[in-house]
N, C-alpha and C positions, 0 to 999 in steps of 0.2 A: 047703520054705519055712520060716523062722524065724517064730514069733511073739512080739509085742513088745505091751506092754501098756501103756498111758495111766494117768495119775494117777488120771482118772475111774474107771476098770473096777479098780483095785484098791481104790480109793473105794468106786466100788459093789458090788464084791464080797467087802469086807467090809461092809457094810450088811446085806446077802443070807446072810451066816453069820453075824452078830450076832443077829439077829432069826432064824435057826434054831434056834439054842443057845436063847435065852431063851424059844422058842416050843415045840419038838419036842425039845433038849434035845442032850448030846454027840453019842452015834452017827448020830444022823440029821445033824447037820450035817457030820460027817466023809462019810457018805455023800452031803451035797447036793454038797459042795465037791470030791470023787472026780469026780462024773457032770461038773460044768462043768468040772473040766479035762481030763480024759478027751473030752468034747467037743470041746472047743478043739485040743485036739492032732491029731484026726481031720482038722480043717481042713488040716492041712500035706499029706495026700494029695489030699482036693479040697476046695481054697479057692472054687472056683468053683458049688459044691454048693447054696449056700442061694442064697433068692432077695433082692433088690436091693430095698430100702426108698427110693421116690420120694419118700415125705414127708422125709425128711432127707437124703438124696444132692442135691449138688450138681455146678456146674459141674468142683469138684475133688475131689470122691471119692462115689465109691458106697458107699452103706453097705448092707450085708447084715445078714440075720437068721437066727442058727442056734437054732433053738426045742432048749432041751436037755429042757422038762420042761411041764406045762400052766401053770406058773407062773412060769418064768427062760426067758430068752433072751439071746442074746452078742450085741452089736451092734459089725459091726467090717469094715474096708475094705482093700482091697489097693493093696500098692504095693509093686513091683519084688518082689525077692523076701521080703518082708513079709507078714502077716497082722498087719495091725495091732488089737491089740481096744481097742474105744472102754468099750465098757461093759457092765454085767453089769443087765441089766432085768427087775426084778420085771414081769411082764405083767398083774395086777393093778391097779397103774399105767398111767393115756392116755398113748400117746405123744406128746402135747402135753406131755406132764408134762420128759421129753426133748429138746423141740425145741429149746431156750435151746441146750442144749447144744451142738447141734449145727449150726445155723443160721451158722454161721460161715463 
């Protein structure tokens, strides 16, 4: 499977490496930003791996959660042969925080 990336999730995923660097500093965020795409690439073996988020799946897409860390997770849906990723979530943050998003 191809993975393809949304405005959001590059959005948020630089959010996610901004606030690394100014928090924990260079190497650590080259290491946060390793493990979530290292992550993300696992998905193209089994995209069907994580489990399906009801509060934001709808009639047209299931949204899945790949937890990379106790504090990031990749939120992101399939279609055809896609892996599409929506976004890059601080877990820190309600997923109400998210819903706007995705309520669509």
């Amino acid at each position: 499977m191809k993975i393809r990336w949304s405005q959001h999730a590059y959005n948020s995923l630089t959010d996610v490496l901004d606030y690394s660097l100014e928090t924990f500093g260079f190497l650590q965020q080259v290491a946060i930003e390793e493990i979530i795409l290292t992550s993300i690439e696992k998905l193209a073996e089994f995209p069907t791996m994580c489990p399906i988020i009801p509060e934001i799946s709808n009639n047209v897409r299931e949204y899945r959660k790949l937890v990379v860390s106790k504090e990031i997770s990749v939120i992101y849906w399939l279609e055809d042969d896609y892996i599409n990723v929506s976004f890059i979530w601080d877990t820190r943050r309600s997923l109400h925080h998210i819903y706007n998003i995705f309520k669509d």
